[in-house]
KOLTOR-351452 format. One record per atom (N, C-alpha, C): residue number from 1; residue in one letter; atom name; x, y, z. Coordinates in steps of 0.02 Angstrom, whole numbers. Atoms other than C-alpha are relative to their C-alpha. Example, Ala and Ser with C-alpha at 12.3 -4.5 7.8 and 13.67 -1.06 7.14 Angstrom:
% residues 2
node num: 1	residu: A	atome: N	u: 45	v: -59	w: 0
node num: 1	residu: A	atome: CA	u: 615	v: -225	w: 390
node num: 1	residu: A	atome: C	u: 45	v: 60	w: 0
node num: 2	residu: S	atome: N	u: -42	v: -59	w: -3
node num: 2	residu: S	atome: CA	u: 684	v: -53	w: 357
node num: 2	residu: S	atome: C	u: -39	v: 55	w: 37
//
This chain:
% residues 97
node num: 1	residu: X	atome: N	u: -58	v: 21	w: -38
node num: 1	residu: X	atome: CA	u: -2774	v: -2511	w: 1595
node num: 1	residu: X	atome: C	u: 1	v: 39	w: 66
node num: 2	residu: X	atome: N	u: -46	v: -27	w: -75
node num: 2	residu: X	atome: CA	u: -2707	v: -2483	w: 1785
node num: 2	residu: X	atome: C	u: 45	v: 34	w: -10
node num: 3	residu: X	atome: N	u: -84	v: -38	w: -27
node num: 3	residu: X	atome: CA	u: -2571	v: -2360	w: 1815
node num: 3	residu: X	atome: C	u: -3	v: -9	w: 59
node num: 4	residu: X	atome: N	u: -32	v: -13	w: -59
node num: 4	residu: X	atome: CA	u: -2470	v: -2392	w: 1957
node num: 4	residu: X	atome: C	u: 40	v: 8	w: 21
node num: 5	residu: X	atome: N	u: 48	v: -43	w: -23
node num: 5	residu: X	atome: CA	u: -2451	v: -2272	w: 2010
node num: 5	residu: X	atome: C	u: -2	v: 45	w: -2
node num: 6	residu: X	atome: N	u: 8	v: -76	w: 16
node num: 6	residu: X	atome: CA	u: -2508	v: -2102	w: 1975
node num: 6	residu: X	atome: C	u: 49	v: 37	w: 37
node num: 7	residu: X	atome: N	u: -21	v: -36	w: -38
node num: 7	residu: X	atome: CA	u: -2443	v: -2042	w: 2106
node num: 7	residu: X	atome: C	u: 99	v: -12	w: -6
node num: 8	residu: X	atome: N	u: -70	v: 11	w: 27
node num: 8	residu: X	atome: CA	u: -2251	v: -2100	w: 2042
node num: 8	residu: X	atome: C	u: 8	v: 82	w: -61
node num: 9	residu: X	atome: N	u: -11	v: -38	w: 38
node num: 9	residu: X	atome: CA	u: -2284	v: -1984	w: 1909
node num: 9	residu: X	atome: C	u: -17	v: 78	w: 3
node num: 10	residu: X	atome: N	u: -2	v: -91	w: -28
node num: 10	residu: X	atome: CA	u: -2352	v: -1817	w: 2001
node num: 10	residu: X	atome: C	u: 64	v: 4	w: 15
node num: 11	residu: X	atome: N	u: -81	v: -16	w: -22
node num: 11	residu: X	atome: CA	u: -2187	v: -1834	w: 2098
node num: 11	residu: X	atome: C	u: 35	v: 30	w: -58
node num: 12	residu: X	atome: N	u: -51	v: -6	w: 69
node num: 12	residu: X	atome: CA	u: -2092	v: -1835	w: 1935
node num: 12	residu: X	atome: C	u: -20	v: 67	w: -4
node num: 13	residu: X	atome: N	u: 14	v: -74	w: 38
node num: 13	residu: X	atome: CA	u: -2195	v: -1671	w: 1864
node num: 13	residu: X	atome: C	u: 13	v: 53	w: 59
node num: 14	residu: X	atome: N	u: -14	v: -72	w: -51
node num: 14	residu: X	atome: CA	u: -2183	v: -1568	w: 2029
node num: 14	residu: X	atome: C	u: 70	v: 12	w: -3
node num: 15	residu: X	atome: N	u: -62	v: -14	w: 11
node num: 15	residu: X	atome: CA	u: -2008	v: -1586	w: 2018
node num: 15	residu: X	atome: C	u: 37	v: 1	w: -63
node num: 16	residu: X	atome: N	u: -25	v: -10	w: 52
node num: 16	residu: X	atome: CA	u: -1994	v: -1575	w: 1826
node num: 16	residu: X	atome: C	u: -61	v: 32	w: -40
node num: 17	residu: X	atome: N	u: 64	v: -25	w: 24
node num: 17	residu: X	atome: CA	u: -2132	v: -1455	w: 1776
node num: 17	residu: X	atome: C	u: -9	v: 1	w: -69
node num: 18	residu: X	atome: N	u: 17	v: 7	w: 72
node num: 18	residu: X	atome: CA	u: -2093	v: -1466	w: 1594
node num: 18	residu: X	atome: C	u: -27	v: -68	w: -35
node num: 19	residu: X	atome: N	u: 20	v: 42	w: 10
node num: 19	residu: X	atome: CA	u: -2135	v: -1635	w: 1585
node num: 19	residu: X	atome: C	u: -88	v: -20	w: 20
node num: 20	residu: X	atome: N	u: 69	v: 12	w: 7
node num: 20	residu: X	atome: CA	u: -2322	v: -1626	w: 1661
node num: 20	residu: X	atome: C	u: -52	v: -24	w: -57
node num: 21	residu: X	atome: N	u: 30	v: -7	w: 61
node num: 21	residu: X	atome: CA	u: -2404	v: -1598	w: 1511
node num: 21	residu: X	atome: C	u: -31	v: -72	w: -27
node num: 22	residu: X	atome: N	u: -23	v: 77	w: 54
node num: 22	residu: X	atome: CA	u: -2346	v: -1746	w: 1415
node num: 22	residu: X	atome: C	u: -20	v: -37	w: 67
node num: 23	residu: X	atome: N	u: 0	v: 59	w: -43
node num: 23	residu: X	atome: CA	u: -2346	v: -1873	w: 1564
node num: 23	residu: X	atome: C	u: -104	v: -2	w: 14
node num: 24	residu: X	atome: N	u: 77	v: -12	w: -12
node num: 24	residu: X	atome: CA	u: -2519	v: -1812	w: 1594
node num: 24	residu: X	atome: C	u: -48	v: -40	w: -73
node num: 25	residu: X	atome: N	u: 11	v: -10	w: 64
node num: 25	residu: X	atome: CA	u: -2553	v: -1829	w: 1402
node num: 25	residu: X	atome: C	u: -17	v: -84	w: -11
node num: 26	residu: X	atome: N	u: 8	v: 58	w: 6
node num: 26	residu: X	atome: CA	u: -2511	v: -2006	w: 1414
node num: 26	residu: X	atome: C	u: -21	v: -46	w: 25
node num: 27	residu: X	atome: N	u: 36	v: -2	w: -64
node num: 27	residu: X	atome: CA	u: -2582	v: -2043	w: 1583
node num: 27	residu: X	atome: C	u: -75	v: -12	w: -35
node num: 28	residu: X	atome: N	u: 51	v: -16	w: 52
node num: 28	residu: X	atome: CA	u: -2745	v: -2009	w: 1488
node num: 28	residu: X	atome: C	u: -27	v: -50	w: -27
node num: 29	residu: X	atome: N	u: 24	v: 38	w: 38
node num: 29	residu: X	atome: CA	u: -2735	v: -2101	w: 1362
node num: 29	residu: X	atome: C	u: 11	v: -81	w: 14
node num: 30	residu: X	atome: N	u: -10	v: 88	w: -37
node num: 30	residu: X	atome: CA	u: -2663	v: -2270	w: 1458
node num: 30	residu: X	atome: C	u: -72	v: -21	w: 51
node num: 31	residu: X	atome: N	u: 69	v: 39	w: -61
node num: 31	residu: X	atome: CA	u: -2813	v: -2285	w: 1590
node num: 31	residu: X	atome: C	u: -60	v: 31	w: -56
node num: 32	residu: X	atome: N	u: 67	v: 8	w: 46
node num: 32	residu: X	atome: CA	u: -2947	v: -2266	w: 1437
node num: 32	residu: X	atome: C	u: 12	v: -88	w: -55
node num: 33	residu: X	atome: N	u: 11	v: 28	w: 54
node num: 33	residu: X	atome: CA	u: -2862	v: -2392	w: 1345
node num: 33	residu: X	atome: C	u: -16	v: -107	w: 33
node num: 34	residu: X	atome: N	u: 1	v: 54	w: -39
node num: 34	residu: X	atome: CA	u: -2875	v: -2583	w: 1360
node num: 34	residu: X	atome: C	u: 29	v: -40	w: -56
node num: 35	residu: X	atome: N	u: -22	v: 53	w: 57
node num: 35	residu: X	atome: CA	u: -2745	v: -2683	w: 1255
node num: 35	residu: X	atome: C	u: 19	v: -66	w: 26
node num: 36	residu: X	atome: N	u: 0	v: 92	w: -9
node num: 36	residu: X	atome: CA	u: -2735	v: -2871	w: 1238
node num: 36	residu: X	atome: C	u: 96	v: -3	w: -22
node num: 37	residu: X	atome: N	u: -65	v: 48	w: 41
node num: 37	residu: X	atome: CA	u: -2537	v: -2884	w: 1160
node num: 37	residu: X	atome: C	u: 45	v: 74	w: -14
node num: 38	residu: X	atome: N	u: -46	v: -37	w: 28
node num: 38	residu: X	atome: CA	u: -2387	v: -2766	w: 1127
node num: 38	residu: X	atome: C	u: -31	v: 28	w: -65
node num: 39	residu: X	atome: N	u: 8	v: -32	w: 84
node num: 39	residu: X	atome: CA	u: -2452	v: -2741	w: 931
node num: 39	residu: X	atome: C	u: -55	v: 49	w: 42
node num: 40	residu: X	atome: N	u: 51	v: -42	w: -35
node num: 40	residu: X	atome: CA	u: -2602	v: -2642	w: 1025
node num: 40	residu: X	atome: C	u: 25	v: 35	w: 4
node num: 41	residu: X	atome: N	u: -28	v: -37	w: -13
node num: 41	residu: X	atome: CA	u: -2490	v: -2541	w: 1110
node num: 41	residu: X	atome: C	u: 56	v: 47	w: -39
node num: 42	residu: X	atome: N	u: -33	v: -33	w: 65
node num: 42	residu: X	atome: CA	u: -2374	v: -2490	w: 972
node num: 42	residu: X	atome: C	u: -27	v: 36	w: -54
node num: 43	residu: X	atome: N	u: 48	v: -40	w: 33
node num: 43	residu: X	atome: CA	u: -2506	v: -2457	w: 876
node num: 43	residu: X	atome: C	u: -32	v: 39	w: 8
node num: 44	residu: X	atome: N	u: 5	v: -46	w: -33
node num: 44	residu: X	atome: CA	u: -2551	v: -2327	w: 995
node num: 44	residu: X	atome: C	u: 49	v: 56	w: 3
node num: 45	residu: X	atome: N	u: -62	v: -19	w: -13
node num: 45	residu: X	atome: CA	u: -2388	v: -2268	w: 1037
node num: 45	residu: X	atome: C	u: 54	v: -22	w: -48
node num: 46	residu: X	atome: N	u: -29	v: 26	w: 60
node num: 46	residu: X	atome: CA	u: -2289	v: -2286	w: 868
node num: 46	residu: X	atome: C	u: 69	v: -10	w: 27
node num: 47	residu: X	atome: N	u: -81	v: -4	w: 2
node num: 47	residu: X	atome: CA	u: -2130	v: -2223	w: 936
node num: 47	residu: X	atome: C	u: 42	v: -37	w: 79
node num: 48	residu: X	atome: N	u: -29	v: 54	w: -42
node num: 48	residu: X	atome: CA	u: -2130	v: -2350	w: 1100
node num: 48	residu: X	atome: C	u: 29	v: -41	w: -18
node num: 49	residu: X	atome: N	u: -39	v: 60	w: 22
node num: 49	residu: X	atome: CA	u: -2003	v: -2476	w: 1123
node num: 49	residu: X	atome: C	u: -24	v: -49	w: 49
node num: 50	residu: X	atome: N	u: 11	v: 74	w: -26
node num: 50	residu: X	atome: CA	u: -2033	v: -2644	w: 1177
node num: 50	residu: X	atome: C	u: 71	v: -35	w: -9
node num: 51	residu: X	atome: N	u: -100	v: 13	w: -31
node num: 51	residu: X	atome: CA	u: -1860	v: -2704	w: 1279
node num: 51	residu: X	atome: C	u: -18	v: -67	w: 31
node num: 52	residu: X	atome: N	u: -18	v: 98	w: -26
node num: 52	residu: X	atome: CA	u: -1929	v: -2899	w: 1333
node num: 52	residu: X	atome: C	u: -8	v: 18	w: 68
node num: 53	residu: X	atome: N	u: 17	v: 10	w: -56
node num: 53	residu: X	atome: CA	u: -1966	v: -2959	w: 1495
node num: 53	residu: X	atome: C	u: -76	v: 68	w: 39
node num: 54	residu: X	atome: N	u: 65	v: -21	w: -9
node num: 54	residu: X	atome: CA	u: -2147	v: -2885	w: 1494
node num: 54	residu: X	atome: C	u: 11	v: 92	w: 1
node num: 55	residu: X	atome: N	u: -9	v: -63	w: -33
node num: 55	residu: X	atome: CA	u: -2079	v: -2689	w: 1498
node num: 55	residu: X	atome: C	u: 13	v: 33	w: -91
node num: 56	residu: X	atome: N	u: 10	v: -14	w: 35
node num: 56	residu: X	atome: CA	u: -2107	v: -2557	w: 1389
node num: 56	residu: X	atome: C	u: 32	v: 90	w: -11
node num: 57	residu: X	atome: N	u: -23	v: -76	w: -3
node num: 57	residu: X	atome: CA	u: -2012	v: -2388	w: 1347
node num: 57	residu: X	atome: C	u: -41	v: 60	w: -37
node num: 58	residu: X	atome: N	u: 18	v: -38	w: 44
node num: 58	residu: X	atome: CA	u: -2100	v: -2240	w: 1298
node num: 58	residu: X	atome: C	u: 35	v: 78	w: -4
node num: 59	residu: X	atome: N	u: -26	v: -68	w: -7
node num: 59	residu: X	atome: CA	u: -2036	v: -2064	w: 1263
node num: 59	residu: X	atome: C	u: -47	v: 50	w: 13
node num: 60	residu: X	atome: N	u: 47	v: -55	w: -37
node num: 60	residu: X	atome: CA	u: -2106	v: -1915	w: 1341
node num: 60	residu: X	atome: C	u: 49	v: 38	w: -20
node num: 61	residu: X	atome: N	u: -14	v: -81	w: 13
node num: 61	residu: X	atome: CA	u: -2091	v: -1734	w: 1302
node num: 61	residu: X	atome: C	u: 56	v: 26	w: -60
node num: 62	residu: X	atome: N	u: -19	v: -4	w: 77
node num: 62	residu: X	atome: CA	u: -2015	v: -1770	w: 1113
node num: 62	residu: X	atome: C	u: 89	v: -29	w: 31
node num: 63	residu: X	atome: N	u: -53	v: 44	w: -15
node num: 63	residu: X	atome: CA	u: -1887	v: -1893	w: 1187
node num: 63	residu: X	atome: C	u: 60	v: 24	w: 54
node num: 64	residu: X	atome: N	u: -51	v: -40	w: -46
node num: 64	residu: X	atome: CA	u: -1800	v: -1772	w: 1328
node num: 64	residu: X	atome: C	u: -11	v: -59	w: 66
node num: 65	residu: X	atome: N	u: 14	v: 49	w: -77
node num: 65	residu: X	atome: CA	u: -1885	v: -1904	w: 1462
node num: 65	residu: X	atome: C	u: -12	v: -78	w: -24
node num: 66	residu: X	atome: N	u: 26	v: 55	w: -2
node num: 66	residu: X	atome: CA	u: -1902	v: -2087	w: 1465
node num: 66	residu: X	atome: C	u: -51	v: -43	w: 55
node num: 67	residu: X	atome: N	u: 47	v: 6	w: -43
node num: 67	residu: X	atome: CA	u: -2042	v: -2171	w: 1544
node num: 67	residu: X	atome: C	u: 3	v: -98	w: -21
node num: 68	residu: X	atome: N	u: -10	v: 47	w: 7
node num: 68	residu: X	atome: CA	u: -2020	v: -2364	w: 1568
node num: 68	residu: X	atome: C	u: -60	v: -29	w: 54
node num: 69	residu: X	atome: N	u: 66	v: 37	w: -49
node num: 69	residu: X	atome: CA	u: -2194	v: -2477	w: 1622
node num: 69	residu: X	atome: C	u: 17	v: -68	w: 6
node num: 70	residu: X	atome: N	u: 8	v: 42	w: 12
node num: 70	residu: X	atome: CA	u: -2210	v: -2647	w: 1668
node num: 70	residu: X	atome: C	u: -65	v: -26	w: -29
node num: 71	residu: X	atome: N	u: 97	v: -1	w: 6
node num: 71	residu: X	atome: CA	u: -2381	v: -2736	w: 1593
node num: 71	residu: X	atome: C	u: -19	v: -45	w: 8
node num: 72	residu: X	atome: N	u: 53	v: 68	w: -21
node num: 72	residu: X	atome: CA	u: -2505	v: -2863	w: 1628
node num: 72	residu: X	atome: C	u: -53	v: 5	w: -35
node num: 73	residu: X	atome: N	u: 60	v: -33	w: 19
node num: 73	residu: X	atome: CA	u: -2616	v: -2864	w: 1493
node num: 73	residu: X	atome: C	u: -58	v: -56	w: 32
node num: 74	residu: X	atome: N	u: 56	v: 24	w: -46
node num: 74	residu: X	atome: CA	u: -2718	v: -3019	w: 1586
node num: 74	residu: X	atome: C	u: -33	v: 35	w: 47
node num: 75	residu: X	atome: N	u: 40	v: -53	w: -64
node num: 75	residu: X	atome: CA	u: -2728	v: -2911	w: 1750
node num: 75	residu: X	atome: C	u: -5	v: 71	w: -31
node num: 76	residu: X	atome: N	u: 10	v: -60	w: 8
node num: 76	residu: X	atome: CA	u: -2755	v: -2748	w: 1647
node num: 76	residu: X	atome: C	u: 46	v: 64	w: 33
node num: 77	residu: X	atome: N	u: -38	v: -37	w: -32
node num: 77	residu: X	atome: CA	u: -2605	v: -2665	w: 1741
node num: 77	residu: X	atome: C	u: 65	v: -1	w: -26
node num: 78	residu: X	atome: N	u: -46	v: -45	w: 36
node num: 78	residu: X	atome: CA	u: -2462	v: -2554	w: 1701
node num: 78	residu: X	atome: C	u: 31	v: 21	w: 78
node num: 79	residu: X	atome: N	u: -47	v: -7	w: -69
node num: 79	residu: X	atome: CA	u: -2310	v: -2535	w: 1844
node num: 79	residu: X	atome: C	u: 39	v: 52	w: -26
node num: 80	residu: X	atome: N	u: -60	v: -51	w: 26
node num: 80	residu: X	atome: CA	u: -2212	v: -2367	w: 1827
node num: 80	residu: X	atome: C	u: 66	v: -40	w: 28
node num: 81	residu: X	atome: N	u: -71	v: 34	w: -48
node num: 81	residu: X	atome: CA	u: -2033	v: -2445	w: 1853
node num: 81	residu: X	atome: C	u: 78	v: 59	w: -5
node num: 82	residu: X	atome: N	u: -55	v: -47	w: -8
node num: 82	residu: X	atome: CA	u: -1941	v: -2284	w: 1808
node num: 82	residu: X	atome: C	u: -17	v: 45	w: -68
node num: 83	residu: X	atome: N	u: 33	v: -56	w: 47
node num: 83	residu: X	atome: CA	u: -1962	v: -2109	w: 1736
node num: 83	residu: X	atome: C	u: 58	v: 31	w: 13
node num: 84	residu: X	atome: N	u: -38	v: -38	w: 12
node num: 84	residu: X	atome: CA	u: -1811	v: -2001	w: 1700
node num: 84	residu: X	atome: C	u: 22	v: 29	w: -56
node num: 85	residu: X	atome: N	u: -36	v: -24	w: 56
node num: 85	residu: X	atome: CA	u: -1704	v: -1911	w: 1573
node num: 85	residu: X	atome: C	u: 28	v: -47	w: -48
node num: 86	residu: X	atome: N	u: -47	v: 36	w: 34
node num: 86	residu: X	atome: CA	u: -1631	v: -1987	w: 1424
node num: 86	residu: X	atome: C	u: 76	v: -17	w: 39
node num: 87	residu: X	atome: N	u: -47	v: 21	w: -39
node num: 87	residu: X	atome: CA	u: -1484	v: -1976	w: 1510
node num: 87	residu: X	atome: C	u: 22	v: -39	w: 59
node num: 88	residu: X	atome: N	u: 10	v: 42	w: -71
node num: 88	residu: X	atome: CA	u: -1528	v: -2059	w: 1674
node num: 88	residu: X	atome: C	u: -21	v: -78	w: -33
node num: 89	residu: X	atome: N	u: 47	v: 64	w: 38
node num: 89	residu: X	atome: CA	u: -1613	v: -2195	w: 1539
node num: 89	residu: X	atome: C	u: 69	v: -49	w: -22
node num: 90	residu: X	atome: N	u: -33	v: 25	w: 27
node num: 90	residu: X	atome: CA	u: -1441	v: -2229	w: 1469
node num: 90	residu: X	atome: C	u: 55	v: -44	w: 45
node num: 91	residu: X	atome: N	u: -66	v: 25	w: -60
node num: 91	residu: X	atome: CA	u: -1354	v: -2284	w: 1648
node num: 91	residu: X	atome: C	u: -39	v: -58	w: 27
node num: 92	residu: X	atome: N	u: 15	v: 42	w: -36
node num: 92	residu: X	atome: CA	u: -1494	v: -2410	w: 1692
node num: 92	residu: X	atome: C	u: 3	v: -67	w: -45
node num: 93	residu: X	atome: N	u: 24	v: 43	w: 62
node num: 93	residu: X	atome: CA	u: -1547	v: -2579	w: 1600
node num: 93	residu: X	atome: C	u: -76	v: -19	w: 12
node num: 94	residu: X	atome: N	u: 93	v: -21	w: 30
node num: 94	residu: X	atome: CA	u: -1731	v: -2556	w: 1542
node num: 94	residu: X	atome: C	u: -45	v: -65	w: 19
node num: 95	residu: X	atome: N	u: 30	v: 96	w: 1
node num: 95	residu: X	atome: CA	u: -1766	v: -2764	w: 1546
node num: 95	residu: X	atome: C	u: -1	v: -14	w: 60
node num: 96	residu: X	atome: N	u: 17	v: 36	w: -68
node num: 96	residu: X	atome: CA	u: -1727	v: -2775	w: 1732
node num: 96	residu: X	atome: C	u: -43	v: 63	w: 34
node num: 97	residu: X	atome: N	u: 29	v: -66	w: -48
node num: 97	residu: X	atome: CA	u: -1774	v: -2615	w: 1807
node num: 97	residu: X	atome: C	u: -49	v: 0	w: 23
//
C-alpha cells in the first residue's frame, strides 16, 4: 500500500513524541502490505474499526491516539484524513472526515 502521506504523520510525531514509535510501527507495516478487502486488513490489525464510506480507524499508542485512513484497495492507496487524540476523535465524524 501508498501512504499519503508520510509526511502528515512526521508532523504529528514531532509534535507528539510519544506517539512516533507506534505511528512508525504501523507506517511499516502498511507500505509492505498489499490487501485486496477490509477482512485483510482486520486481519492484520485486529483491533481496527471499519466506520463505512471507504475509511478506516486504527488505534495508536494502546488507544491514547486515533489514526483514521481512507483506502483504495484497486489504486493500492491509503489517505491519512486525521490523526489525533481519542479525545479530538470523539468531536469529529470518522465517515466524513
Amino acid at each position: 500500500m501508498r501512504v499519503i502521506a508520510k509526511s502528515t504523520l512526521r508532523d504529528y510525531w514531532e509534535k507528539n513524541n510519544e506517539c512516533e514509535q507506534s505511528l512508525l510501527s504501523w507506517y511499516k507495516v502498511v507500505i509492505k502490505a498489499n490487501w485486496s478487502n477490509f477482512n485483510e486488513v482486520k486481519n492484520q490489525f485486529g483491533s481496527c474499526k471499519i466506520v463505512g464510506n471507504d475509511r478506516i480507524v486504527f488505534k495508536i499508542k494502546g488507544n491514547n491516539y486515533r489514526l483514521i485512513v481512507k483506502v483504495s484497495f484497486e489504486n493500492q492507496l491509503i489517505w491519512v484524513r486525521f490523526l489525533g487524540t481519542h479525545s479530538e476523535y470523539d468531536l469529529i465524524d470518522a465517515k466524513t472526515i
